[in-house]
Each structure stands twice: as C-alpha cells, then as structure tokens.
PDB file of N, CA, C, O and CB in Angstrom:
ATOM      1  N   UNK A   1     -92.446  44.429 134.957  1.00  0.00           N
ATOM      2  CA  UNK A   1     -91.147  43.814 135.012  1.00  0.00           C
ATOM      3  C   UNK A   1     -90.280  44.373 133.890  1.00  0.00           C
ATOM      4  O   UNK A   1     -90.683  44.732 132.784  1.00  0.00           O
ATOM      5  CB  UNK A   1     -91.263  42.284 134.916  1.00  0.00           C
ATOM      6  N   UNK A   2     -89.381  44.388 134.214  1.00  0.00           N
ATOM      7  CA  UNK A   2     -88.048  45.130 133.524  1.00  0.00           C
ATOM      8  C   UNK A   2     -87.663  43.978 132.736  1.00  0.00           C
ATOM      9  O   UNK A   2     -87.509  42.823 133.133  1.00  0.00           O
ATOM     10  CB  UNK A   2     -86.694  45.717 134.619  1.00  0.00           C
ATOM     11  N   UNK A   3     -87.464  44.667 131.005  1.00  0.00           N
ATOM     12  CA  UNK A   3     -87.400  43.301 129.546  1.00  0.00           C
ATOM     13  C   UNK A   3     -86.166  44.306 129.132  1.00  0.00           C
ATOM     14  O   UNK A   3     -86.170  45.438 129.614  1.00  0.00           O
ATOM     15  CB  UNK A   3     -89.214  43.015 127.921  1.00  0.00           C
ATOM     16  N   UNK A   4     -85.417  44.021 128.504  1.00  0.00           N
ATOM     17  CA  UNK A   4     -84.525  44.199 127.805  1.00  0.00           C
ATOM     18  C   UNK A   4     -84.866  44.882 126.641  1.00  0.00           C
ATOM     19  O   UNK A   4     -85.909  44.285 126.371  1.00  0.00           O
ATOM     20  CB  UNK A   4     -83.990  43.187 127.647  1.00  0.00           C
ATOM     21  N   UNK A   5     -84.679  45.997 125.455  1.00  0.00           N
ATOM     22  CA  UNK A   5     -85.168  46.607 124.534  1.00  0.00           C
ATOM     23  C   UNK A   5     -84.602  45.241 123.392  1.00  0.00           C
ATOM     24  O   UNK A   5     -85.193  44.574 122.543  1.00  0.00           O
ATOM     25  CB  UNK A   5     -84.612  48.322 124.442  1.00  0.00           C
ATOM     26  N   UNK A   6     -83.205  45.267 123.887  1.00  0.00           N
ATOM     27  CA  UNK A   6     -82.200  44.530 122.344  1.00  0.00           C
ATOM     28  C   UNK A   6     -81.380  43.994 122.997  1.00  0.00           C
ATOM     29  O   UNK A   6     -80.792  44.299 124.035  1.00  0.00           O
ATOM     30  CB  UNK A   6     -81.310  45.521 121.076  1.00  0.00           C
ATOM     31  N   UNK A   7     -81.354  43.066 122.265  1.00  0.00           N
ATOM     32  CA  UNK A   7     -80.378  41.764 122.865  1.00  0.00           C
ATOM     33  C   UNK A   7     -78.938  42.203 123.087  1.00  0.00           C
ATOM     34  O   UNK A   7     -78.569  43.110 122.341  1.00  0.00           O
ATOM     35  CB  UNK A   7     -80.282  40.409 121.745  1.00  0.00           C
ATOM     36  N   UNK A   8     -77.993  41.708 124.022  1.00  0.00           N
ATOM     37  CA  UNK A   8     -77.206  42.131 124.158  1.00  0.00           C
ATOM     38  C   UNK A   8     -75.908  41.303 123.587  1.00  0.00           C
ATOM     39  O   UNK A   8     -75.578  40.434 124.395  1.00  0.00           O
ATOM     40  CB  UNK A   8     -77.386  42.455 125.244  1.00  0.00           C
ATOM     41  N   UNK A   9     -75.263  41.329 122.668  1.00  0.00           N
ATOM     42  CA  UNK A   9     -73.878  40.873 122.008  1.00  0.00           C
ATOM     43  C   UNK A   9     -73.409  39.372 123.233  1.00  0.00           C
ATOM     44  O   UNK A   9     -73.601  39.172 124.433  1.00  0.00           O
ATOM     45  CB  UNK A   9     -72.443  42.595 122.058  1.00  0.00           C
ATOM     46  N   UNK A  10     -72.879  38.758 122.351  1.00  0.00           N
ATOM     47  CA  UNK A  10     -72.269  37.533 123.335  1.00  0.00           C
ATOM     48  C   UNK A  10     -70.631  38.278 123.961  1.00  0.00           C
ATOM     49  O   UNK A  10     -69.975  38.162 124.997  1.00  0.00           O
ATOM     50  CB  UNK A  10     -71.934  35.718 122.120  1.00  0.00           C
ATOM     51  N   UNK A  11     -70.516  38.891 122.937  1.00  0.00           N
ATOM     52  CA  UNK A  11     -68.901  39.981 123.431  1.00  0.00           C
ATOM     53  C   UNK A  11     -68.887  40.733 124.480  1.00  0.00           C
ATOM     54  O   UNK A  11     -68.031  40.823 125.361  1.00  0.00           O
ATOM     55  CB  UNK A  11     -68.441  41.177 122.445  1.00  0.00           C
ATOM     56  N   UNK A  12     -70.052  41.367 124.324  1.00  0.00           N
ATOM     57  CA  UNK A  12     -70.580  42.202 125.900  1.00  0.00           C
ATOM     58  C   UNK A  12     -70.915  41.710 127.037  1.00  0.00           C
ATOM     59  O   UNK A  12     -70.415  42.120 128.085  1.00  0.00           O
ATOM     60  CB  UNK A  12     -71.703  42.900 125.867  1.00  0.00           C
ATOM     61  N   UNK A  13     -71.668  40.912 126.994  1.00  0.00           N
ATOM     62  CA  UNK A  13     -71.884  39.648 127.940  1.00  0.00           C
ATOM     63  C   UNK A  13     -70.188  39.053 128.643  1.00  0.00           C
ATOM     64  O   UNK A  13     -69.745  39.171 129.785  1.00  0.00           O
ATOM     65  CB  UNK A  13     -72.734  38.229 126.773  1.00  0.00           C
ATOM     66  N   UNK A  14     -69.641  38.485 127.544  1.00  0.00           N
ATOM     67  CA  UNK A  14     -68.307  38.118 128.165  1.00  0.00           C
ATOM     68  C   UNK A  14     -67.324  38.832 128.623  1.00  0.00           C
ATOM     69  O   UNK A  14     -66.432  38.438 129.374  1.00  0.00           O
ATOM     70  CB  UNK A  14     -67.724  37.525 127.505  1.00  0.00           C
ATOM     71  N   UNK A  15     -67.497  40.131 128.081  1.00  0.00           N
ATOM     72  CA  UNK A  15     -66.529  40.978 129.017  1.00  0.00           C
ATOM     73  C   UNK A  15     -67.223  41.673 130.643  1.00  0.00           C
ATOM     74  O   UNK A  15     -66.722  42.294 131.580  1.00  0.00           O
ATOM     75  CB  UNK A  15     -66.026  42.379 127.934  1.00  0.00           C
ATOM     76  N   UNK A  16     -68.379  41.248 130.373  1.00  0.00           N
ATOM     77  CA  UNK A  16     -69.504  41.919 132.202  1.00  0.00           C
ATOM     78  C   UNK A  16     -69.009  40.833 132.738  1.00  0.00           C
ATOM     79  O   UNK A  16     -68.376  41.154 133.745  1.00  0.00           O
ATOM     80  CB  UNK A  16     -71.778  42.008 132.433  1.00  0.00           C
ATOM     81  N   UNK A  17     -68.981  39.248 132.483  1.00  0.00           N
ATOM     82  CA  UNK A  17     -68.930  38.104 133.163  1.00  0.00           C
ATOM     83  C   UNK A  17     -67.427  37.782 133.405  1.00  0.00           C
ATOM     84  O   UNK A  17     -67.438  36.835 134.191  1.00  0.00           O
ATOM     85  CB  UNK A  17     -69.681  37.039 132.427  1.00  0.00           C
ATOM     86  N   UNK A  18     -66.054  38.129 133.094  1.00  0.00           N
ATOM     87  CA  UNK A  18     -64.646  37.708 132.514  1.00  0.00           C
ATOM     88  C   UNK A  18     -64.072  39.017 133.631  1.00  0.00           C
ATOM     89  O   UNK A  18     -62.893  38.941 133.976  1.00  0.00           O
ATOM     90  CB  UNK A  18     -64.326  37.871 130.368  1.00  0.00           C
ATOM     91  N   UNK A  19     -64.812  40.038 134.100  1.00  0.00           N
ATOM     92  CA  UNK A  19     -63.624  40.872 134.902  1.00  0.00           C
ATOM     93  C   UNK A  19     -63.318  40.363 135.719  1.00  0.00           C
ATOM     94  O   UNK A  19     -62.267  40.930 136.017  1.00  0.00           O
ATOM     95  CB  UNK A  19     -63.750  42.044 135.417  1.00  0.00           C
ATOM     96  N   UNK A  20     -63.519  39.407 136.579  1.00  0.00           N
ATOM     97  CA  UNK A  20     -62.916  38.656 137.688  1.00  0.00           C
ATOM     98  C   UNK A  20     -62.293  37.691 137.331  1.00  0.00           C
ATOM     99  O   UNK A  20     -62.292  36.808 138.189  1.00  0.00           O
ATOM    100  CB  UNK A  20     -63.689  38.224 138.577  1.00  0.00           C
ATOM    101  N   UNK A  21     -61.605  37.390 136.193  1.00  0.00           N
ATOM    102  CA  UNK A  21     -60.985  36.380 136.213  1.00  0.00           C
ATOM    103  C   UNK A  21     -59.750  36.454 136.268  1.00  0.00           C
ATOM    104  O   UNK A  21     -59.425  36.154 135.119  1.00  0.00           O
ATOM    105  CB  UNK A  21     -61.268  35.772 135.439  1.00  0.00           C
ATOM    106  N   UNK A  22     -58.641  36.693 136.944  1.00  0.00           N
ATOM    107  CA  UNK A  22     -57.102  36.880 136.729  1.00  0.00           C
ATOM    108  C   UNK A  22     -56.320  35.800 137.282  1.00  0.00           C
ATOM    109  O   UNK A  22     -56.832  34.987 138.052  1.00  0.00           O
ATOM    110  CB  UNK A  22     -56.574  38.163 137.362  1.00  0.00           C
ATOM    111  N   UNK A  23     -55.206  35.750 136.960  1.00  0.00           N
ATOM    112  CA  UNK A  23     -54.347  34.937 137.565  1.00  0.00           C
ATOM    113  C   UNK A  23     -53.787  35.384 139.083  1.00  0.00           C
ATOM    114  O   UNK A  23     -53.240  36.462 139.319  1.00  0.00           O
ATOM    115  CB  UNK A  23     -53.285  34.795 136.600  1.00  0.00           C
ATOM    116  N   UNK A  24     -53.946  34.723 139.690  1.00  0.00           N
ATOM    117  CA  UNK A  24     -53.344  35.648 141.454  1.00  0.00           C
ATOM    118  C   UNK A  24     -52.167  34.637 141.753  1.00  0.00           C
ATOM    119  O   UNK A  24     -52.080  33.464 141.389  1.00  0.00           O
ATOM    120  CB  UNK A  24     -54.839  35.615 143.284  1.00  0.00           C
ATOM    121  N   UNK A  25     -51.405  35.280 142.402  1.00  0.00           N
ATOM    122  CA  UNK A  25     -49.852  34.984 143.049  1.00  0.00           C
ATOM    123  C   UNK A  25     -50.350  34.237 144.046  1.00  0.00           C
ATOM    124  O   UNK A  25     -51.302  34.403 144.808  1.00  0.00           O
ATOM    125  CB  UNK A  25     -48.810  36.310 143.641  1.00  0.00           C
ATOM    126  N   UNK A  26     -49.388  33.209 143.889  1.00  0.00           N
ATOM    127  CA  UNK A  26     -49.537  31.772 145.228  1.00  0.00           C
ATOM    128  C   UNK A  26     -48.637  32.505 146.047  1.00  0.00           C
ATOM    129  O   UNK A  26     -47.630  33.136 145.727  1.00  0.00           O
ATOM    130  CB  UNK A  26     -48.851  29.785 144.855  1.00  0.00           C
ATOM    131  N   UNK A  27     -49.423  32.227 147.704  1.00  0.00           N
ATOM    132  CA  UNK A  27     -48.637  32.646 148.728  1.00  0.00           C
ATOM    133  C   UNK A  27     -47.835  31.586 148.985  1.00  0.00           C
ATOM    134  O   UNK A  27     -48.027  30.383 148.808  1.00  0.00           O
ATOM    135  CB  UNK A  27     -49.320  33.096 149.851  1.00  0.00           C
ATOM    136  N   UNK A  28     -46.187  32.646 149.771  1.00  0.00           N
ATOM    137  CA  UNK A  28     -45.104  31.599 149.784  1.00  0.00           C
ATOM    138  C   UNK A  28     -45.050  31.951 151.477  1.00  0.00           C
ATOM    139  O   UNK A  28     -45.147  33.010 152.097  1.00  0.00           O
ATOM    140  CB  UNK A  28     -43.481  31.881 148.621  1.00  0.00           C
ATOM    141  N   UNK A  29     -44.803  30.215 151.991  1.00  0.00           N
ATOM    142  CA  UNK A  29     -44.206  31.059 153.326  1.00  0.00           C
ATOM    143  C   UNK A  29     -42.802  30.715 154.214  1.00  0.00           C
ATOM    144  O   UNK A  29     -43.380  29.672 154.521  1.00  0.00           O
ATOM    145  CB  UNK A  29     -45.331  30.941 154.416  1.00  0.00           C
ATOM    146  N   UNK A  30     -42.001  30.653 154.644  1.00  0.00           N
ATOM    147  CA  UNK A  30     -40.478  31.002 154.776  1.00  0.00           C
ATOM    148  C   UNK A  30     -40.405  29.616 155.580  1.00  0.00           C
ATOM    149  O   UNK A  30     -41.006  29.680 156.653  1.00  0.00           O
ATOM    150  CB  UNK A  30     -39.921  32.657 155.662  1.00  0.00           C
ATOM    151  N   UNK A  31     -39.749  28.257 155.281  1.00  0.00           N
ATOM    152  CA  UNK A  31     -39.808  27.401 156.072  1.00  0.00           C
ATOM    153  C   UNK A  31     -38.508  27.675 157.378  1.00  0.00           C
ATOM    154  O   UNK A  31     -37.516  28.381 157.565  1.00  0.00           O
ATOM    155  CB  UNK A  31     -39.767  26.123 155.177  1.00  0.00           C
ATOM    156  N   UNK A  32     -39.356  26.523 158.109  1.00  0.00           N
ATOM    157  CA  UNK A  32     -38.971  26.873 159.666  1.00  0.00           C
ATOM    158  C   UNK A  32     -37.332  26.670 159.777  1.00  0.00           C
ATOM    159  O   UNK A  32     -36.586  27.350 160.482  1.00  0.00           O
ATOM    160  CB  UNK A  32     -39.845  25.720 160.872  1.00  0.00           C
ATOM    161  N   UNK A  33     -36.988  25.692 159.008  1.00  0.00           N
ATOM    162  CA  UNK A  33     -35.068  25.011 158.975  1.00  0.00           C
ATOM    163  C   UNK A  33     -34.570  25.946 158.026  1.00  0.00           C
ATOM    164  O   UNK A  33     -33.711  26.668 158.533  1.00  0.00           O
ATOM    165  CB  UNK A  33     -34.641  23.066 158.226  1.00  0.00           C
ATOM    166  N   UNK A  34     -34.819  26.208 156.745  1.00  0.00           N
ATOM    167  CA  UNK A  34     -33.647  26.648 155.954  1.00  0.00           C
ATOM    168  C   UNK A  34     -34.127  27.814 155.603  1.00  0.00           C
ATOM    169  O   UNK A  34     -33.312  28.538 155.031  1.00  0.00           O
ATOM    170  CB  UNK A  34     -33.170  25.807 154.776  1.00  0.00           C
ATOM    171  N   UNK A  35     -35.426  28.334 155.793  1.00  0.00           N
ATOM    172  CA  UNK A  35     -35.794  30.027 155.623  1.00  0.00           C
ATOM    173  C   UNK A  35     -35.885  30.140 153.922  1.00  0.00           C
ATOM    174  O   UNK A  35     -35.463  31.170 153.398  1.00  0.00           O
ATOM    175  CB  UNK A  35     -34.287  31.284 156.382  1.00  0.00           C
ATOM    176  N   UNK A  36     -36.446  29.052 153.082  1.00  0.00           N
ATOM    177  CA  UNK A  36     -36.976  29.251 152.002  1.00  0.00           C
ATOM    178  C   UNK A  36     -38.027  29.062 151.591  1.00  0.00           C
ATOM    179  O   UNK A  36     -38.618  28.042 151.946  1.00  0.00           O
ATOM    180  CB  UNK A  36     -36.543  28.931 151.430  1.00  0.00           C
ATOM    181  N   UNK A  37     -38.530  29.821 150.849  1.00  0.00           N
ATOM    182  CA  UNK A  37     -40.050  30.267 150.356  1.00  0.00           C
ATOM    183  C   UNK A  37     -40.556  28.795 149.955  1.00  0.00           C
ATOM    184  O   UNK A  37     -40.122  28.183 148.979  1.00  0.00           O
ATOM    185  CB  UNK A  37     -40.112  31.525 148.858  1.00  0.00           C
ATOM    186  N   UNK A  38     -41.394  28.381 150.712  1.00  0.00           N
ATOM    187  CA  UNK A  38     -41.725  27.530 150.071  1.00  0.00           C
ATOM    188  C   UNK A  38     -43.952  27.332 149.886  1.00  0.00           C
ATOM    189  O   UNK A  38     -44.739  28.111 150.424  1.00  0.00           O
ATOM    190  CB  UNK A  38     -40.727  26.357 150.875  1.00  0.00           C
ATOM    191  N   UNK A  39     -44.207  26.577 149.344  1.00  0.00           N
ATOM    192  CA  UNK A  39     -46.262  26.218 149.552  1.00  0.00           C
ATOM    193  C   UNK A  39     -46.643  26.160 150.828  1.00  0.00           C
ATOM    194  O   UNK A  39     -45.980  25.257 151.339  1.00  0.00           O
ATOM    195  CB  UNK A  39     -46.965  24.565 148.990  1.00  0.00           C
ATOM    196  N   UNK A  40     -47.462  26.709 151.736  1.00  0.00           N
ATOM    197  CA  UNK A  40     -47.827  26.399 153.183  1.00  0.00           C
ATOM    198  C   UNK A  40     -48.528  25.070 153.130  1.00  0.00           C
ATOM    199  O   UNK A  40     -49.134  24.727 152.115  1.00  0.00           O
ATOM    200  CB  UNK A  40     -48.786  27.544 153.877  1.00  0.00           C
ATOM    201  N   UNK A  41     -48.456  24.280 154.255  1.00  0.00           N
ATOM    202  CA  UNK A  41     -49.352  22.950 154.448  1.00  0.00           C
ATOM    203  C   UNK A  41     -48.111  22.179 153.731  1.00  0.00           C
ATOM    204  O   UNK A  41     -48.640  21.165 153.276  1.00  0.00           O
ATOM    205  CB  UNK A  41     -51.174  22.845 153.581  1.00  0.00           C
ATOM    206  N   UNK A  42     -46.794  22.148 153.416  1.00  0.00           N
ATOM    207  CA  UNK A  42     -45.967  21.118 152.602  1.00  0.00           C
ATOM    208  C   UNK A  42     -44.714  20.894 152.953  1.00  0.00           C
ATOM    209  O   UNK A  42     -44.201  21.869 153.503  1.00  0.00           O
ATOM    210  CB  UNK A  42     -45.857  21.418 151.306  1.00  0.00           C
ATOM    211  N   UNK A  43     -44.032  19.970 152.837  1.00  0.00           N
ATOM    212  CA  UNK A  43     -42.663  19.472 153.222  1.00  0.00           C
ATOM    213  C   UNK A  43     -41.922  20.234 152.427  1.00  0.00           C
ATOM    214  O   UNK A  43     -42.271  20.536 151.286  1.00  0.00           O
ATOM    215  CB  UNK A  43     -42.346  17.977 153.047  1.00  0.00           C
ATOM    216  N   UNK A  44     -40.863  20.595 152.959  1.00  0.00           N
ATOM    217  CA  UNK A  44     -39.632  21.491 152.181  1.00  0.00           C
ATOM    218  C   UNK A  44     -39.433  20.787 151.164  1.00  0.00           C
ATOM    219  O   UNK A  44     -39.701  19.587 151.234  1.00  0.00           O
ATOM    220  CB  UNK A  44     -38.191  21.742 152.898  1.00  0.00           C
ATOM    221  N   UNK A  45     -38.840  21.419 149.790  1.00  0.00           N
ATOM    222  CA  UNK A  45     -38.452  19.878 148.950  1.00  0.00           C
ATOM    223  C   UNK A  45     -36.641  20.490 149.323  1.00  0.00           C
ATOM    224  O   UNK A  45     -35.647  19.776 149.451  1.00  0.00           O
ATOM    225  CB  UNK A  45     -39.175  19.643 146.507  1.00  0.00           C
ATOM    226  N   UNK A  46     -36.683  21.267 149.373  1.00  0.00           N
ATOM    227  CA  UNK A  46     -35.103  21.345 149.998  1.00  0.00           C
ATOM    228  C   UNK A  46     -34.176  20.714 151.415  1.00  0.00           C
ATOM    229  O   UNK A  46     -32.993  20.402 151.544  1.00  0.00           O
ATOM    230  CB  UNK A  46     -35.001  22.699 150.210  1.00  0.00           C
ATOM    231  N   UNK A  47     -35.069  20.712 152.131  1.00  0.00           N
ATOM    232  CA  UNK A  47     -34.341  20.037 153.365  1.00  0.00           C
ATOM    233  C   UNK A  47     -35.316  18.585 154.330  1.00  0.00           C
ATOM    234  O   UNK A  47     -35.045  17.782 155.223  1.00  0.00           O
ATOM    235  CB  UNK A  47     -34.066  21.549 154.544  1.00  0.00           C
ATOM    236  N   UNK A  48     -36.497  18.921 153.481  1.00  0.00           N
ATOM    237  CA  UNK A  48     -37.246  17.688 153.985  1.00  0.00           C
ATOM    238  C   UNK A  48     -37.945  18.090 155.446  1.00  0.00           C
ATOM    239  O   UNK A  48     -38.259  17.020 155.967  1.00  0.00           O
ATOM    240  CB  UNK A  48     -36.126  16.337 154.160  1.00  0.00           C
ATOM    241  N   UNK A  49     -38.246  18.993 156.155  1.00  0.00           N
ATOM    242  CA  UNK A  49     -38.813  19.538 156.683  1.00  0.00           C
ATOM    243  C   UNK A  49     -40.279  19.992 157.010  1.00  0.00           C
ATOM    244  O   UNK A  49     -40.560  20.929 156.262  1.00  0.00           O
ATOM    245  CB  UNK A  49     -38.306  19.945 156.492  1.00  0.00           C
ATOM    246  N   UNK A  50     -41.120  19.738 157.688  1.00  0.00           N
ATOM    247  CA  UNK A  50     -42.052  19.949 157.887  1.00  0.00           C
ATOM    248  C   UNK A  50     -42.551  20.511 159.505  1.00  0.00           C
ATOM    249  O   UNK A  50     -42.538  19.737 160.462  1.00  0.00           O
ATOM    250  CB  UNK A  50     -42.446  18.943 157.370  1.00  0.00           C
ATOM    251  N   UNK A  51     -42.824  21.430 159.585  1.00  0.00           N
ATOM    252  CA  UNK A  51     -43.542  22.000 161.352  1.00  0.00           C
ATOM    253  C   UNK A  51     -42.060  21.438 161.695  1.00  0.00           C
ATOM    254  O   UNK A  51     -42.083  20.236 161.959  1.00  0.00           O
ATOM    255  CB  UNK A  51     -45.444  20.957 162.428  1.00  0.00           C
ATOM    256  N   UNK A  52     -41.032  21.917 161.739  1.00  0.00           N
ATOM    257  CA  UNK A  52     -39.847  21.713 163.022  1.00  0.00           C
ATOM    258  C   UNK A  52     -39.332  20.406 163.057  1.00  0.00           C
ATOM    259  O   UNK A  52     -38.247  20.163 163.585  1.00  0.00           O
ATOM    260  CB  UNK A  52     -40.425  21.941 164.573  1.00  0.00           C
ATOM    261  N   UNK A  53     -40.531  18.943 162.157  1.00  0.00           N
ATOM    262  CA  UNK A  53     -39.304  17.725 162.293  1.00  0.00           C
ATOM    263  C   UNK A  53     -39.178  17.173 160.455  1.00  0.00           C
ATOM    264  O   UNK A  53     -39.980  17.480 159.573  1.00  0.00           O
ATOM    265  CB  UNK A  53     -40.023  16.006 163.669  1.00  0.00           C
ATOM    266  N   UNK A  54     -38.182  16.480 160.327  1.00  0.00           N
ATOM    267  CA  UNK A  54     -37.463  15.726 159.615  1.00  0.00           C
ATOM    268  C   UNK A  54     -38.366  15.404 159.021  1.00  0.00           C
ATOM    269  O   UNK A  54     -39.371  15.705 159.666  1.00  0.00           O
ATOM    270  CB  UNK A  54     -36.695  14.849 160.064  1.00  0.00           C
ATOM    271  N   UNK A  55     -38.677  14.805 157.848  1.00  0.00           N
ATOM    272  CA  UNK A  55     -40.439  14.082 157.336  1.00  0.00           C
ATOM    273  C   UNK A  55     -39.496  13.037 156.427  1.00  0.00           C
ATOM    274  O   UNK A  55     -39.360  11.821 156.566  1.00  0.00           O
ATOM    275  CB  UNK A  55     -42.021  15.451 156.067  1.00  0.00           C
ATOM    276  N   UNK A  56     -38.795  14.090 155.288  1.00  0.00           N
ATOM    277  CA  UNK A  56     -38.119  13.035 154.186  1.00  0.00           C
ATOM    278  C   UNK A  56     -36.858  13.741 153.904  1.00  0.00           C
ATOM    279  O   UNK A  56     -36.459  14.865 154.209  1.00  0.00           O
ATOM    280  CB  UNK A  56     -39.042  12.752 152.660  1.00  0.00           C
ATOM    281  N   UNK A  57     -36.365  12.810 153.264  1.00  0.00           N
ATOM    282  CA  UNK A  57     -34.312  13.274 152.917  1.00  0.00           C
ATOM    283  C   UNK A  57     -35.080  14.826 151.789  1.00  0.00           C
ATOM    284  O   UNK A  57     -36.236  15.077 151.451  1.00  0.00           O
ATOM    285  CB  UNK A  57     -32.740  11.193 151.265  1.00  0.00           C
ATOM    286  N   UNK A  58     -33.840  15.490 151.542  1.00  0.00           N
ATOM    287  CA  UNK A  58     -33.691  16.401 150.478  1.00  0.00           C
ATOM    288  C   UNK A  58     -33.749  15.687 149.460  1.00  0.00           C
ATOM    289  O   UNK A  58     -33.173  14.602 149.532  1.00  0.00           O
ATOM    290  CB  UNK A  58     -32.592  17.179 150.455  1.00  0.00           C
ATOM    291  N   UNK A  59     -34.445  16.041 148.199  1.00  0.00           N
ATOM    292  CA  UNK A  59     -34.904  15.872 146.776  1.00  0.00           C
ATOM    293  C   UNK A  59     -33.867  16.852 146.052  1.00  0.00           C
ATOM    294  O   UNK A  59     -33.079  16.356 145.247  1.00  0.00           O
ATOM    295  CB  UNK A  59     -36.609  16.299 146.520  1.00  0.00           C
ATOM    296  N   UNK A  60     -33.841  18.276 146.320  1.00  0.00           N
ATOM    297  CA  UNK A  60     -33.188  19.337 145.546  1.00  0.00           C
ATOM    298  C   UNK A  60     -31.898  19.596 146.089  1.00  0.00           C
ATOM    299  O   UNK A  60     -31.177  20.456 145.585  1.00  0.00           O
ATOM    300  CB  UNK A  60     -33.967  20.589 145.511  1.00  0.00           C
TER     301      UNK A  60
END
C-alpha cells in the first residue's frame, strides 16, 4: 500500500481542496409582462407577475 514519504503542509492541502470554490453568476430570466431580468421560480418585484397572471401589486 502506497504511505506518503512526508507529510504534506496544511497550505498545500488547502489549495488541492479550495480550486473549486468560486463564486458563479445567478441565472436571470426575462419575465413574461415587462421583459426584466429577473430569479426563475419568482414573482416580478416590478410588476407583480408570475407565469402570465397578476400574483401581487408592484413593490418597485
């Protein structure tokens, strides 16, 4: 079985384990009434909109 000669740094370790960590861009997608970017799965906060009906008044 395969042993390690020398221990390996906690620094080294965290940079083998840390390359996948980034921040990624939230997808936006174009609501159906006013054609602004908005979170998928959510009510416009601009026109109150949701799938094609009315849900709640405008907030913004």
């Amino acid at each position: 079985m395969a042993v390690p000669k020398q221990r390996q740094t906690s620094s080294r370790g965290k940079r083998r384990r840390g390359g996948h960590k980034k921040i990624q861009a939230k997808n936006f997608v174009k609501c159906s009434n006013c054609s602004k970017d908005i979170l998928p799965h959510r009510t416009c906060p601009y026109c109150g909109y949701y799938k094609g009906r009315k849900i709640t008044n405008a907030v913004k």
